[in-house]
N, C-alpha and C positions, 0 to 999 in steps of 0.2 A: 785483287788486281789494283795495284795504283793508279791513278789520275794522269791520262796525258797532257789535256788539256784544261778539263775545269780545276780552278784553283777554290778558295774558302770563300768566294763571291762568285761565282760564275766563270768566265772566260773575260780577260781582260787585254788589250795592247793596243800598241800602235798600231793605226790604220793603215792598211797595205804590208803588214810584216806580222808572220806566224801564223795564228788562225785566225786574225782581223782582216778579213779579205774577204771579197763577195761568194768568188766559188767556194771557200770551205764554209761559208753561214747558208750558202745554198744547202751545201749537204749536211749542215747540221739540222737547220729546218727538216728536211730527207729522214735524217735518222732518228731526232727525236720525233718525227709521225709514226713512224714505224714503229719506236713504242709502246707510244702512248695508243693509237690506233688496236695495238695486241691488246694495251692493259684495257682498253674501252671493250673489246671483246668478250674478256672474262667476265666483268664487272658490272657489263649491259650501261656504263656510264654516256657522260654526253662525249661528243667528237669535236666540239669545240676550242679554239686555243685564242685565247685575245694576244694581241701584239701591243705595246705600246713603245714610246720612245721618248727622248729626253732630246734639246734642241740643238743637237749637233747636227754640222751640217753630214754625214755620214749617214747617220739615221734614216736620208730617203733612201740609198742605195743598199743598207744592209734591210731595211724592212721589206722592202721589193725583192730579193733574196731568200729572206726567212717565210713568206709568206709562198713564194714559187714553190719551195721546198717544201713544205706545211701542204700544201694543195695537191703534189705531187704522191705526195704518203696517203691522200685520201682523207684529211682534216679542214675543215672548215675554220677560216679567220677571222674574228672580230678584230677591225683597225682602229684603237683608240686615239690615236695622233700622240703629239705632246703630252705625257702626262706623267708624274709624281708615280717613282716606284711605289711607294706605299700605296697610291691609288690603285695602279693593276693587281697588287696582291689584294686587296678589296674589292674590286669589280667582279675577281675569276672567283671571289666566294660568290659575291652574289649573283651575277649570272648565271653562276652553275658552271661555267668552261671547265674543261679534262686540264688544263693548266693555264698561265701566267706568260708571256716571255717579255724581258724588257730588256732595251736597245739603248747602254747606257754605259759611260764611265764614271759616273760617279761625281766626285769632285776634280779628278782629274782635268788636265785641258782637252780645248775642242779635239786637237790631233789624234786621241784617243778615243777609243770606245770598247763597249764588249757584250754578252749576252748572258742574262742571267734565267733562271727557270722561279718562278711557283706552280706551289700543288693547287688543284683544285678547293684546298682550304685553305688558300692563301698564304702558306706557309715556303719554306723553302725547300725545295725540290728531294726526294729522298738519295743519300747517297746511291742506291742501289739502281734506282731510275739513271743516275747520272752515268756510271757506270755502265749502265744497258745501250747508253744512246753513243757514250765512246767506244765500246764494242759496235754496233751499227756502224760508227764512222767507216768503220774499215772492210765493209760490204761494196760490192756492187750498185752504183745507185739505180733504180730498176721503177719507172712508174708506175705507181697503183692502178688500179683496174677502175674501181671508183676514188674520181677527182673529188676534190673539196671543191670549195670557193668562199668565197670572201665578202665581207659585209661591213660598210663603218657602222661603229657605234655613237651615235649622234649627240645620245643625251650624257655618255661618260663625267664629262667634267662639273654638270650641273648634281649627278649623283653623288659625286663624290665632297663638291662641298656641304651638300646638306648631309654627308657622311659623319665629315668633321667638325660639324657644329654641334651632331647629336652626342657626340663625347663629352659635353658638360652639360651642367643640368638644365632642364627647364628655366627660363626668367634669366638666367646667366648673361647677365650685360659689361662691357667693357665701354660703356658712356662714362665720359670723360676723361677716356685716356689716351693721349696723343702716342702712335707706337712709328717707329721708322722703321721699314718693313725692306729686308733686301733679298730677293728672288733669285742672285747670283745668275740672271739674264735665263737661267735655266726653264724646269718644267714645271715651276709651281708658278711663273711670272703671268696665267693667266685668272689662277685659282686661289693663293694665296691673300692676295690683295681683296677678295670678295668675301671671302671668312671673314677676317677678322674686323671688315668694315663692317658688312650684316651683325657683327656680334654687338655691334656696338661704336668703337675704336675709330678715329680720327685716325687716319691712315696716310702718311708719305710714303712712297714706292719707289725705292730704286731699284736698277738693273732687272727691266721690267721691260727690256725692247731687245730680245734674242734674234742673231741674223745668222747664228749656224756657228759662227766665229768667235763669239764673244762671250761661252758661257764660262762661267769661272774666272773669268780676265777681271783681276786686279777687282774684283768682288766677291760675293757671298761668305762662307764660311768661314774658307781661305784665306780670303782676306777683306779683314771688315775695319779696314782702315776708314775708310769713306763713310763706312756704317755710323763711325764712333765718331769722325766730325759731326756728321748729319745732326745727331743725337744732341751733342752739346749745343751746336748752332741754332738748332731750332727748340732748345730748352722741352724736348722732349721728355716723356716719360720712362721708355725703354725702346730696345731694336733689336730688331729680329734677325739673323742671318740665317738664311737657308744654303742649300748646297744644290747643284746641280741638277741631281736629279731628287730632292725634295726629301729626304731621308736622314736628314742632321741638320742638327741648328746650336748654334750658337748666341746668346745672347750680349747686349749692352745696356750696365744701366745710366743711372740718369746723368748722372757725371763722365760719362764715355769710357768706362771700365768694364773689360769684356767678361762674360762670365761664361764658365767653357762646360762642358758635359758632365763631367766632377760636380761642380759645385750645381747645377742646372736637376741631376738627380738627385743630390743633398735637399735641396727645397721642397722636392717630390715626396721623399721619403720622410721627410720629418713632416711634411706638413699631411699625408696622411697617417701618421704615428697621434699628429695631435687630435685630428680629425674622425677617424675612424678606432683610435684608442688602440691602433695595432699594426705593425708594421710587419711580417714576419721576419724580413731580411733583403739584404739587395745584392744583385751582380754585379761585379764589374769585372774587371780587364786587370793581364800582368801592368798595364800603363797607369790603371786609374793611380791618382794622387795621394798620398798614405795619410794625406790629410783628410780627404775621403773617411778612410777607412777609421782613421782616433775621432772625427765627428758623429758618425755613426756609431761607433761603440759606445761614446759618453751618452748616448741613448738608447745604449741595449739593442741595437738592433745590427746585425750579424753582416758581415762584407765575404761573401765569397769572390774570389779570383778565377777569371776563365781564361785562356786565350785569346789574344785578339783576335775580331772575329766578330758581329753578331750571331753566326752560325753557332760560335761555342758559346755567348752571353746568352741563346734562348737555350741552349742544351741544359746548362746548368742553371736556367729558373724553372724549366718542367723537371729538373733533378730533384730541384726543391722545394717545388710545388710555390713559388714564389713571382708577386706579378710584375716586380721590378726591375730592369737592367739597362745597364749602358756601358759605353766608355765614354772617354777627354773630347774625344772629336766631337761629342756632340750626335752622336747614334742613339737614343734613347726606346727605349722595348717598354709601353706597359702595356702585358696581355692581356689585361681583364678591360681594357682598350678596345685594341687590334691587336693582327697576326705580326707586326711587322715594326722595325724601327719606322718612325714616322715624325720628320722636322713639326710639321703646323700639330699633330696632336700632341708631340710632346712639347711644345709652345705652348698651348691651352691650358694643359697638363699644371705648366709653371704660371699662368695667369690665374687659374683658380683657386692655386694657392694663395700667391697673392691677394687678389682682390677678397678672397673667405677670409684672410688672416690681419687683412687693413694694414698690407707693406706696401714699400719697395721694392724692388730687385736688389738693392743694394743693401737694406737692411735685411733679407731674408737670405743674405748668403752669407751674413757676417756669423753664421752659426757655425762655417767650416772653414778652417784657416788652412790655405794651400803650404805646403812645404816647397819651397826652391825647386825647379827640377830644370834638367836641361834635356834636350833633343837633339843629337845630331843625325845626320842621314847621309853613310855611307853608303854614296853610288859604287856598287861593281858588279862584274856578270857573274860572279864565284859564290854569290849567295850560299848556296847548296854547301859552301864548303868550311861555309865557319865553323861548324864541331870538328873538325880535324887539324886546326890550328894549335899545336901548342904554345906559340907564342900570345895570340889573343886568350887561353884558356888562363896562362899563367899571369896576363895584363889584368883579364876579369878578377883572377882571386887575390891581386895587387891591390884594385881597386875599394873590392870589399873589405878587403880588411881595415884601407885607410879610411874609410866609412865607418868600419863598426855595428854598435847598431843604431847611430843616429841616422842611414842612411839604407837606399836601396840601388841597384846596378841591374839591368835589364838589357842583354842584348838579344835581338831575335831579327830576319829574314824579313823583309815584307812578302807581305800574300799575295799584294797587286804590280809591285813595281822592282828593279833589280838595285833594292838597296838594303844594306845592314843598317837598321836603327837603335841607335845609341841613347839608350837612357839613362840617367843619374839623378837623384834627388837624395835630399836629406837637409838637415836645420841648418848647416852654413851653405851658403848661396857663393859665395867664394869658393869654397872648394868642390862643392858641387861641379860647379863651371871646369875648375882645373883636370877633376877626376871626368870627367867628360869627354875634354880634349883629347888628354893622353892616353885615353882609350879609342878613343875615336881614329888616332894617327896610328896605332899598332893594329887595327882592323885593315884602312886603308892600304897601308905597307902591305900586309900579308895577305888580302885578297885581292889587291888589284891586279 
């Protein structure tokens, strides 16, 4: 059965258009109880479902929804408030909950939001569960006999920092290092700022005061313009960019040069190759950088290609038994970590390198030299219909050949939004650019 609604992140859109509306998160709440409620049945497990949410202003309206809905099926709610996707896939390990739901767009703007699942192991929700709960949708919605009810969870956010401290070692100190720290107004702007100051770290904090409106707005990962003056003007050491709802990060170093999830896994990976004398290998993505990929070989250590997607970056590291993965954007996976991409661990992740190897950020990324690549993103509602383009299929194989093999071409769909993204990279940065274009315009033409 295909997917009506959940996409390779959950459920995503615009508030008030499609299934981002109160009444259908009521009845999703509805239908994934009924579930999950069945599979508690079998399994003798808990009836538990924590909620949490990211600082959009939506978030009160759809959690008061998901939670009605949730109580109607006969499920009990822990109300986490404000919090870091990676948090709730953390908390529903450790409290034991029947699953996870988080109330979030991502790095998207405020206007947006959506509904994502984990499992009881913190992990992302099984297709098959997902698929049971879109079959429900299309049931009768029918109140359970026995009600749930609802509880906040109080101590959440102090669990979860001393979560993310305990991922480096004992005595692990960041004294003396000045870090600019930006929260993208989102759901780590209560919790981020107390990590990395506890660790140690003189802390500047921006985009650290969310009013529902402002998360993503002309900050965090998105955009860390502000980040990288911050950084130079206050002769900082490095800066942090988070995303919205706490699950990518992107880094700057001392000189206000951003350093993106490519190069942020590159430090990861070599610096446990040097450290632990073994690397097995790493994921990434059709996006990641092919500079990536010749850093990492001139090290012997192996780059597979997933889809975009964290959904397919953890597939293919349990494929290969490997604790590494990411993409560009700054999604970072290490699961001998956590279940989950997570902005502040994979920030640690790149401090411990650092500071065990007596760098920089600047010098510990000079070990992977980025190839040119360009991005466009073509808006149209025709997504679905770019493999049926001759004209685009004949522009792609145009492309690649004027590439060769000093270059790569990557067209694909986005999973969250209605646009074709246009990829092109290779060692001339000039034609990169051009081959780009005129791909980018023979797309636009034929599916708009």
């Amino acid at each position: 059965m295909s997917r009506k609604y959940f996409g390779t992140d959950g459920i995503r859109g615009r508030v008030g258009e499609g299934a981002i509306t109160p009444e259908f998160v009521l009845r999703l709440g509805w239908a994934a109880g009924q579930v999950l409620v069945e599979q508690s049945a079998k399994t003798g497990g808990s009836r538990q479902i924590l909620i949490g949410k990211d600082t959009r202003i939506s978030g009160y309206m759809f959690e008061s929804a998901l939670q009605a809905g949730l109580i109607s099926a006969g499920i009990d709610v822990g109300l986490l408030g404000p919090m870091p996707t990676p948090a709730i896939a953390y908390l529903t390990r450790t409290l034991q909950a029947q699953a996870g739901i988080v109330i979030s767009a991502s790095h998207n703007p405020f206007y947006d939001n959506g509904i994502k699942f984990f499992s009881g192991q913190g992990t992302k929700l099984d297709d098959e569960i997902e698929k049971a709960i879109e079959a429900k949708l299309d049931e009768s919605m029918v109140t359970s006999q026995g009600l749930g009810k609802a509880h906040r969870v109080n101590d959440a956010a102090g669990r979860y920092i001393e979560f993310c401290k305990s991922t480096v070692p004992w005595g692990f100190s960041l004294t003396g290092m000045q870090i600019v720290l930006d929260c993208a107004n989102g759901a780590t702007y209560h919790i981020a700022p107390k990590v990395f100051t506890e660790l140690g770290a003189k802390v500047v904090s921006l985009a650290v005061d969310p009013d529902g409106l402002n998360i993503n707005a002309e900050c965090g990962s998105t955009h860390p313009e502000r980040l990288q003056a911050e950084v130079i003007s206050r002769n900082a050491d490095l800066g942090i960019a988070l995303d919205g709802d706490g699950d990518r990060v992107l880094m700057v170093d001392h000189k206000g040069e951003l350093v993106d999830g490519d190069e942020l896994l590159f430090i990861i990976a070599a610096h446990r190759q040097a450290a632990q004398k073994s690397c097995p290998g790493v994921v990434g993505t059709q996006m990641s950088n092919l500079g990536l990929e010749v850093a990492l070989k001139q090290r012997d250590i192996p780059l597979v290609r997933a889809k975009v997607g964290d959904r397919y970056v953890l597939e293919a590291m349990n494929q290969n038994a490997w604790p590494l993965g990411g993409e560009s954007s700054g999604h970072l996976i290490c699961s001998d970590v956590t279940t989950t991409g997570d902005g502040i661990i994979a920030a640690l992740q790149v401090l411990k390198a650092l500071v065990n190897d007596g760098m920089t950020l600047q010098q510990a990324k000079m070990g992977m030299t980025k190839f040119p690549q360009t991005m466009i993103n073509v808006r149209t509602p025709a997504r679905e219909k770019l493999n049926q383009s001759e004209a685009v299929k004949q522009a792609l194989i145009e492309a690649e050949n004027e590439l060769q093999e000093a270059g790569r071409v990557l067209l694909r769909p986005s999973g969250t939004e209605p646009l074709i993204r246009v990829m092109v990279e290779g060692e001339n940065q000039v034609l990169v650019r051009e081959v780009a274009q005129r791909l980018a315009s023979v797309v636009e033409k034929e599916l708009s």
